[in-house]
N, CA, C and O atoms as CSV, one atom per row, in Angstrom:
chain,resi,resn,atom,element,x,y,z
A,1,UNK,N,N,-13.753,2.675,-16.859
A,1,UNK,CA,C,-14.401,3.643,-15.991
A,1,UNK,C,C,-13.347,4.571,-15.416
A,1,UNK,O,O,-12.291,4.079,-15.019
A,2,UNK,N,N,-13.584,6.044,-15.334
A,2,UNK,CA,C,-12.313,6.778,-15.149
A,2,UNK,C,C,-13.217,7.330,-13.638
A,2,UNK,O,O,-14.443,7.436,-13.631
A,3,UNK,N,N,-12.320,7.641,-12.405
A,3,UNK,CA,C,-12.493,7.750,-11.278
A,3,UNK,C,C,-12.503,9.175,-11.078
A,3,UNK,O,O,-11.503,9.806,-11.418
A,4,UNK,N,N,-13.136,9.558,-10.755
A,4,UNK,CA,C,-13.027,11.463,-10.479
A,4,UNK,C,C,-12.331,11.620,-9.105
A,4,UNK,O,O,-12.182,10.676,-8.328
A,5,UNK,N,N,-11.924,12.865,-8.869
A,5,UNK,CA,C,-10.594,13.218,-7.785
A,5,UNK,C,C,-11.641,13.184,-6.736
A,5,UNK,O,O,-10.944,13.306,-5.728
A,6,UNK,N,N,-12.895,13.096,-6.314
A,6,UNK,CA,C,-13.718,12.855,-5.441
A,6,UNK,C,C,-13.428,11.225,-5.158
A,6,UNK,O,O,-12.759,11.050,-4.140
A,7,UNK,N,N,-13.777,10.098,-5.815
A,7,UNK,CA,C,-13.840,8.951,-5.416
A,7,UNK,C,C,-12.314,8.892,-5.173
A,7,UNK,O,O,-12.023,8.603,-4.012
A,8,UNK,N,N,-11.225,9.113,-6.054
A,8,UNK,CA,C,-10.076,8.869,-5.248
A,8,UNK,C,C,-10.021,9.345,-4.154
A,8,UNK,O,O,-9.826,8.434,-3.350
A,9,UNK,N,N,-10.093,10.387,-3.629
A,9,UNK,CA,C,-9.473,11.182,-2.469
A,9,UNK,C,C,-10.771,10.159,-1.040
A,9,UNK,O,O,-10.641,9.891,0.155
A,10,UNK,N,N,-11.669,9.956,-1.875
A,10,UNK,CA,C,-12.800,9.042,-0.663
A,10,UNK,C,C,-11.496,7.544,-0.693
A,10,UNK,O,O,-10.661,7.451,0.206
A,11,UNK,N,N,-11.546,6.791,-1.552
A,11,UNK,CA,C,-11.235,5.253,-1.147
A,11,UNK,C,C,-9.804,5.764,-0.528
A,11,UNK,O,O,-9.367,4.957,0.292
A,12,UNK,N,N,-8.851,7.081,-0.758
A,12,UNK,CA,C,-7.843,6.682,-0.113
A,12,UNK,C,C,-7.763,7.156,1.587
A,12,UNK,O,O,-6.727,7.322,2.230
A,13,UNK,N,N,-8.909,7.284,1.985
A,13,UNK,CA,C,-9.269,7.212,3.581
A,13,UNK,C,C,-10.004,6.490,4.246
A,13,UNK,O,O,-10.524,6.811,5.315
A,14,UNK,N,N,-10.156,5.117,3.504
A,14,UNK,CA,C,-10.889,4.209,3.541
A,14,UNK,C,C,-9.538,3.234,3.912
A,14,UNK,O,O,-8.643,2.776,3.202
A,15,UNK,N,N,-9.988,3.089,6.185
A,15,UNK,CA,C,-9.164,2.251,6.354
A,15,UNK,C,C,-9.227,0.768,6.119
A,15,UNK,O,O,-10.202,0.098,6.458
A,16,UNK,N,N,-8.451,0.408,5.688
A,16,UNK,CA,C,-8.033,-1.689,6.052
A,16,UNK,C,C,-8.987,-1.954,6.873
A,16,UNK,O,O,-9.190,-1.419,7.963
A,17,UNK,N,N,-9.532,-2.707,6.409
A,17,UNK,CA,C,-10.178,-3.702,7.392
A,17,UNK,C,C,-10.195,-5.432,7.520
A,17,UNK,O,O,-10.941,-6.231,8.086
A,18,UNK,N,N,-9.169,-5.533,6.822
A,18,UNK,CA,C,-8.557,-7.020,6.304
A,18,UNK,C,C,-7.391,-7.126,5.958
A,18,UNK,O,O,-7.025,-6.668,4.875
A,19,UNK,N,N,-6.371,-7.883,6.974
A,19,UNK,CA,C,-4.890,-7.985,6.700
A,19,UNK,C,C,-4.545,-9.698,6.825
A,19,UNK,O,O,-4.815,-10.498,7.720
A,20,UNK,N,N,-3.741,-9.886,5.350
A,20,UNK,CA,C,-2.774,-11.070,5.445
A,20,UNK,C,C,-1.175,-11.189,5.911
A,20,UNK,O,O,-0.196,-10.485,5.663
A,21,UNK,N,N,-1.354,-12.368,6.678
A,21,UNK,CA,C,0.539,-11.902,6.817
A,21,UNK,C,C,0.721,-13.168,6.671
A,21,UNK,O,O,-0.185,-13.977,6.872
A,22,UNK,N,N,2.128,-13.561,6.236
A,22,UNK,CA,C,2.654,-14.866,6.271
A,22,UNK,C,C,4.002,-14.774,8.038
A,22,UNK,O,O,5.112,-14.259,8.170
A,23,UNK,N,N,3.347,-15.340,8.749
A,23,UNK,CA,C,4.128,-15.426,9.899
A,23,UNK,C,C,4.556,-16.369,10.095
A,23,UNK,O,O,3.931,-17.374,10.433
A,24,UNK,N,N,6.100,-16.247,9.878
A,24,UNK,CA,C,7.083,-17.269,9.350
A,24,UNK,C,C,6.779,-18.761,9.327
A,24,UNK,O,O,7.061,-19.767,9.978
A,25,UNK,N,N,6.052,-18.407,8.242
A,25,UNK,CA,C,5.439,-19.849,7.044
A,25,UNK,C,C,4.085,-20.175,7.449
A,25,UNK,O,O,3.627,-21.223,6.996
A,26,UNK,N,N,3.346,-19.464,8.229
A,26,UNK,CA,C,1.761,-19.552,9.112
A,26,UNK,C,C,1.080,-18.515,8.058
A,26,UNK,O,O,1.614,-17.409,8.134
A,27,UNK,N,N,0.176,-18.582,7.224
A,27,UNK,CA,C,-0.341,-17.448,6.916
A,27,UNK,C,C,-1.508,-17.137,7.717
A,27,UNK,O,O,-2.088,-18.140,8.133
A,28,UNK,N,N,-1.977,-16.103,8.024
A,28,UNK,CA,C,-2.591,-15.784,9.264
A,28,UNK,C,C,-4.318,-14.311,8.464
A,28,UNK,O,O,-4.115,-13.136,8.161
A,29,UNK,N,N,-4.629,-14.475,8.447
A,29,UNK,CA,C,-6.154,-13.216,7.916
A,29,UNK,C,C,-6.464,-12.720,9.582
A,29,UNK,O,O,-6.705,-13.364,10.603
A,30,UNK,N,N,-6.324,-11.202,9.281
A,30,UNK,CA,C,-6.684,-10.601,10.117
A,30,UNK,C,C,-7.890,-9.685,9.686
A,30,UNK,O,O,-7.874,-8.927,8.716
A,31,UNK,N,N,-8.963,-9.877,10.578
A,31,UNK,CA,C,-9.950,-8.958,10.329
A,31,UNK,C,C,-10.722,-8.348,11.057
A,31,UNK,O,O,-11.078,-8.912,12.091
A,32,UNK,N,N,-11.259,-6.918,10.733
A,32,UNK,CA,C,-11.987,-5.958,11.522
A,32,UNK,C,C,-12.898,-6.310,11.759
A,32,UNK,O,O,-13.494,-6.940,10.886
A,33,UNK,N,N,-13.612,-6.088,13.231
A,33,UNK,CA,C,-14.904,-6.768,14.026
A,33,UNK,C,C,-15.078,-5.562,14.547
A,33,UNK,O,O,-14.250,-4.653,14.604
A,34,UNK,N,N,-16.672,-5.578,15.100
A,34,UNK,CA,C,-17.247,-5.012,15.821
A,34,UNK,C,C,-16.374,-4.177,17.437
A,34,UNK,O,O,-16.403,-3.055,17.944
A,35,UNK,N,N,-15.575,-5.701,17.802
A,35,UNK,CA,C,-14.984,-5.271,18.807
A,35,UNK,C,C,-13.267,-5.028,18.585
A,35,UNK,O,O,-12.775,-4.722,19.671
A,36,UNK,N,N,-12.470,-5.069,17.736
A,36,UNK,CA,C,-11.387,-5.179,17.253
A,36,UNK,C,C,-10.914,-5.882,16.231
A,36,UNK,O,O,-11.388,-5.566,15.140
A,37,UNK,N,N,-9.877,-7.008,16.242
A,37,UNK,CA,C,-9.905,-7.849,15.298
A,37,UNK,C,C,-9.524,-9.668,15.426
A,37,UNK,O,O,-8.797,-10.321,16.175
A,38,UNK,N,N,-10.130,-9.898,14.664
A,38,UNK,CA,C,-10.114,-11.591,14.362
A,38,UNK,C,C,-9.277,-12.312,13.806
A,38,UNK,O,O,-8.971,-11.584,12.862
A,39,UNK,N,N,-8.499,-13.485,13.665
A,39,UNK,CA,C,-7.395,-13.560,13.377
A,39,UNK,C,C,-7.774,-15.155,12.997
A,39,UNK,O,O,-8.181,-15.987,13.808
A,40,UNK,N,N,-7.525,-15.386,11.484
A,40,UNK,CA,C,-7.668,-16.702,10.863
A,40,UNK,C,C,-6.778,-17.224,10.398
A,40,UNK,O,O,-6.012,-16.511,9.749
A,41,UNK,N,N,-6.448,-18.826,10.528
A,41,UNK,CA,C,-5.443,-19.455,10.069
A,41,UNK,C,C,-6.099,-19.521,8.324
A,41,UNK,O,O,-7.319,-19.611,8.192
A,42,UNK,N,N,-5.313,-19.475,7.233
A,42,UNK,CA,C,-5.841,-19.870,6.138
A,42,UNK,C,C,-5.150,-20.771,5.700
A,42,UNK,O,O,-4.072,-21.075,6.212
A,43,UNK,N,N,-5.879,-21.620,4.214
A,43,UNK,CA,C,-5.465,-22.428,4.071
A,43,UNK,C,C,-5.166,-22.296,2.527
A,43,UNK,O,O,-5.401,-21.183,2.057
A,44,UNK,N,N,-4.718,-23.191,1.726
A,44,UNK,CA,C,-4.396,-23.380,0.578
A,44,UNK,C,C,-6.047,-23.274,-0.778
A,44,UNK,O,O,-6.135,-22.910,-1.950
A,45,UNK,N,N,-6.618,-23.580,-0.198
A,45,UNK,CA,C,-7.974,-23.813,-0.450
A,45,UNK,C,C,-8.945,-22.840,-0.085
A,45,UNK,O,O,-10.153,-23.027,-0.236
A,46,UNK,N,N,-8.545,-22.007,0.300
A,46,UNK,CA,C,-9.231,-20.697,0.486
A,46,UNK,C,C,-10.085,-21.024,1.662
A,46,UNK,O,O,-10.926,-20.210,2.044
A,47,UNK,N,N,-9.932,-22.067,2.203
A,47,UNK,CA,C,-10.854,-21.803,4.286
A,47,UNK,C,C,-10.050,-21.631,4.902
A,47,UNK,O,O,-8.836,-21.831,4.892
A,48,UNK,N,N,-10.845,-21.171,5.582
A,48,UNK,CA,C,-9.900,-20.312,7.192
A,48,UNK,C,C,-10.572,-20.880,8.772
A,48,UNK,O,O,-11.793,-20.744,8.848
A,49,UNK,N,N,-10.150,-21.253,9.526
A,49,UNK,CA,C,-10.075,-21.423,10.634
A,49,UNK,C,C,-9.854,-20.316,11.699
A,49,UNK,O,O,-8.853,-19.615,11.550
A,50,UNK,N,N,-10.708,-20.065,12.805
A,50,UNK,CA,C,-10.179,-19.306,13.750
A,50,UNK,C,C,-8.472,-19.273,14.360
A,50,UNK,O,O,-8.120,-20.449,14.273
A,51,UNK,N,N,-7.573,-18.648,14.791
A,51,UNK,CA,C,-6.382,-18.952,15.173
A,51,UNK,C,C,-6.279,-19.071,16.460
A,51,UNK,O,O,-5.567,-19.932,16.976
A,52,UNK,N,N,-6.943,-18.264,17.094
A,52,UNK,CA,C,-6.967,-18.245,18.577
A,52,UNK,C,C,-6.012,-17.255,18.887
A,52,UNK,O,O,-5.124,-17.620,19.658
A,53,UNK,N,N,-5.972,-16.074,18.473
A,53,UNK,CA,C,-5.060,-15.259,18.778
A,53,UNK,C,C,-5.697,-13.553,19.394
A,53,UNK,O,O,-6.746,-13.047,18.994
A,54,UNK,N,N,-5.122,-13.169,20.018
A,54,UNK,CA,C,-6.088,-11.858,20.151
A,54,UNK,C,C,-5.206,-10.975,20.442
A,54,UNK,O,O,-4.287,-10.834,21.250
A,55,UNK,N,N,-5.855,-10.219,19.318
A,55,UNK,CA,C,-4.880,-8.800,19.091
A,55,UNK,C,C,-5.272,-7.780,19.363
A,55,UNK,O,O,-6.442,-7.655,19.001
A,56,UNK,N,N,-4.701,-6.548,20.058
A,56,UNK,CA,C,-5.423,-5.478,20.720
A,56,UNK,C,C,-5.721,-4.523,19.161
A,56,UNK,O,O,-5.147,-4.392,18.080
A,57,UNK,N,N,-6.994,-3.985,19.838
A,57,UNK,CA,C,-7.632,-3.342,19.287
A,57,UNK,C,C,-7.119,-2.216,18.539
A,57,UNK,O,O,-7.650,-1.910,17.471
A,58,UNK,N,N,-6.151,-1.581,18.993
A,58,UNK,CA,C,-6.057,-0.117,18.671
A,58,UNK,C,C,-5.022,-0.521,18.097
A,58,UNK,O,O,-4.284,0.424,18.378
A,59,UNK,N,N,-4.271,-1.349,17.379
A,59,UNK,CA,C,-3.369,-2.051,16.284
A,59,UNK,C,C,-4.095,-1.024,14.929
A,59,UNK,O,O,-5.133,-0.362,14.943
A,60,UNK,N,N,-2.796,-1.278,13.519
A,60,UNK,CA,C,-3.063,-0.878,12.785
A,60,UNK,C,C,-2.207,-1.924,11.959
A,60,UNK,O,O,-1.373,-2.653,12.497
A,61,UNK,N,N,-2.544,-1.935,10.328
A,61,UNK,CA,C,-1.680,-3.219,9.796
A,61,UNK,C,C,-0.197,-3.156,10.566
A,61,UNK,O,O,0.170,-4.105,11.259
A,62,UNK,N,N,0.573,-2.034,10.400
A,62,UNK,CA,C,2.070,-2.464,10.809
A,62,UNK,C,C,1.927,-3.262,12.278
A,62,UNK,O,O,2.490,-4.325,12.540
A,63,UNK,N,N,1.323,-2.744,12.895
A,63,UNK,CA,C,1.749,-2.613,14.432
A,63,UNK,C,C,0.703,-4.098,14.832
A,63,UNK,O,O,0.485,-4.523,15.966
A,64,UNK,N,N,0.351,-4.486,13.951
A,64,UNK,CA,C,-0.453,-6.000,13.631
A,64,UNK,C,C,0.801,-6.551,14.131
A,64,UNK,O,O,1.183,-6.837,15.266
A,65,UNK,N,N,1.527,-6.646,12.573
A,65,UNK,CA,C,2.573,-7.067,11.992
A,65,UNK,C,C,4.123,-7.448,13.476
A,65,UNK,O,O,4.703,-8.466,13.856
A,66,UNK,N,N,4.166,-6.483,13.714
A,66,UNK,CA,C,4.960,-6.184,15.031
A,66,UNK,C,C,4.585,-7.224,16.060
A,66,UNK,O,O,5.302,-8.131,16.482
A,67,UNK,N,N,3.056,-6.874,16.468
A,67,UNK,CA,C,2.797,-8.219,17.434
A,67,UNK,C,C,2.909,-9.238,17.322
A,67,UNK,O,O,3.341,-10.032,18.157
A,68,UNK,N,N,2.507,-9.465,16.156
A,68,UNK,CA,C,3.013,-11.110,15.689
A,68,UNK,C,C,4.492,-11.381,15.663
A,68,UNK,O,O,5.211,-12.312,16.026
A,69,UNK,N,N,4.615,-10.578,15.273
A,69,UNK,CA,C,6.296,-10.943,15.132
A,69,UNK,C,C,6.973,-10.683,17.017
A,69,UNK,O,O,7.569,-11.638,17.515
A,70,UNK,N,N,6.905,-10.189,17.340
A,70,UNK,CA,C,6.652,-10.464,18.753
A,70,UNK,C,C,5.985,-11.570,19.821
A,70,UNK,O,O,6.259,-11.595,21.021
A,71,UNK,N,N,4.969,-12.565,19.083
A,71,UNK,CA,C,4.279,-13.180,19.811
A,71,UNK,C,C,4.972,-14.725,19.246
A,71,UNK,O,O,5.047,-15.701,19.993
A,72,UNK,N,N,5.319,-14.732,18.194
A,72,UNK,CA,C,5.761,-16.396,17.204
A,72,UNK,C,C,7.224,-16.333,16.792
A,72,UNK,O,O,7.732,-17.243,16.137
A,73,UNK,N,N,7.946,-15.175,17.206
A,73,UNK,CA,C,9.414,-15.362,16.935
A,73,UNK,C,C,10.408,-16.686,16.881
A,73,UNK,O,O,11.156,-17.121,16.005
A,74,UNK,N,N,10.076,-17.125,18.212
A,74,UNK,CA,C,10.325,-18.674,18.607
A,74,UNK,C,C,10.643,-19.401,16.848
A,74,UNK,O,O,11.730,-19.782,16.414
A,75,UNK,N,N,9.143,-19.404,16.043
A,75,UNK,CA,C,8.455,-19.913,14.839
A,75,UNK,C,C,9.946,-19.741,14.254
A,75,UNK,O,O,10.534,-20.793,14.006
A,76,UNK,N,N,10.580,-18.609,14.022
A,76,UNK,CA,C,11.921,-18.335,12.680
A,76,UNK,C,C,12.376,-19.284,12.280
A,76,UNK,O,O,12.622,-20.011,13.242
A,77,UNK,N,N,12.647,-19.728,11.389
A,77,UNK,CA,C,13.642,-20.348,10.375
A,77,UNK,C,C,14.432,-19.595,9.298
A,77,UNK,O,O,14.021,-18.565,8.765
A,78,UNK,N,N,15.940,-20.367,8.939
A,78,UNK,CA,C,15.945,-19.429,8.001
A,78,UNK,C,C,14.925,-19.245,6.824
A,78,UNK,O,O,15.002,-18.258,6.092
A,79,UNK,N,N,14.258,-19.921,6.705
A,79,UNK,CA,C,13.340,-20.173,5.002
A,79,UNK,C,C,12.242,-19.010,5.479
A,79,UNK,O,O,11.383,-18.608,4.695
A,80,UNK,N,N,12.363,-18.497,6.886
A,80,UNK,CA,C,10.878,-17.930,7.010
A,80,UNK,C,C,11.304,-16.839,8.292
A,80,UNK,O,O,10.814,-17.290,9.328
A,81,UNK,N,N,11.936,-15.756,8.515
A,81,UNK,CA,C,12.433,-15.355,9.083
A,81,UNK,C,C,12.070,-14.419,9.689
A,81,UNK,O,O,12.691,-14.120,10.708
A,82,UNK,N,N,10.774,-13.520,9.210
A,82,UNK,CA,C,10.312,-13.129,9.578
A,82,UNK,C,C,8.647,-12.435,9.329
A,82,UNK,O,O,7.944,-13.246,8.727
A,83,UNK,N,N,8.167,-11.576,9.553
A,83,UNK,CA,C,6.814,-11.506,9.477
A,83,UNK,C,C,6.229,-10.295,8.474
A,83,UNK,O,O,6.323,-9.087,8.689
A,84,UNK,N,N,5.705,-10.837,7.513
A,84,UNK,CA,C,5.176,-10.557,5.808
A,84,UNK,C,C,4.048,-10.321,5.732
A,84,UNK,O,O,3.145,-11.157,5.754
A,85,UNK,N,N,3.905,-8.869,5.608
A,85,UNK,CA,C,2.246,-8.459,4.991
A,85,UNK,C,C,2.350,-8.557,3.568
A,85,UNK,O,O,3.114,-8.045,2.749
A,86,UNK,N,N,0.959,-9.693,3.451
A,86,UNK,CA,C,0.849,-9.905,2.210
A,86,UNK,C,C,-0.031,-8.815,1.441
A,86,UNK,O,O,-0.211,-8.912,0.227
């Protein structure tokens, strides 16, 4: 199926509404809600658990990324050092 310069130019303003990060060795699903976003522990097995984390709203993937890495620093190891959008 070949995409016409209409559907490209649409999906590439089509924001994220679902971010993975591996926070140093935690992988973490972040996702867009009604009221901001939701934040799931995942697992190997593809379920996810709530994390209990709450991230302000007006975040964008990087600045996700930033908070976390701001909020679990403590977490570093060398094997895991810092905070990875997957």
């Amino acid at each position: 199926m070949q995409l016409t310069g209409y559907r490209v130019a649409r999906e590439c303003v089509v924001e994220a509404r679902r971010f993975l990060f591996e926070v140093f060795g935690r992988r973490i699903l972040v996702e867009a809600t009604d009221g901001g976003w939701t934040a799931f522990d995942t697992g190997g097995d593809g379920k996810r658990r709530p994390a209990h984390i709450v991230i302000p709203p007006h975040l964008d993937g990087p600045g996700i990324a930033a908070y976390l890495d701001d909020l679990f620093h403590e977490h570093a190891t060398p094997e895991h050092p810092a905070v990875r959008m997957l």
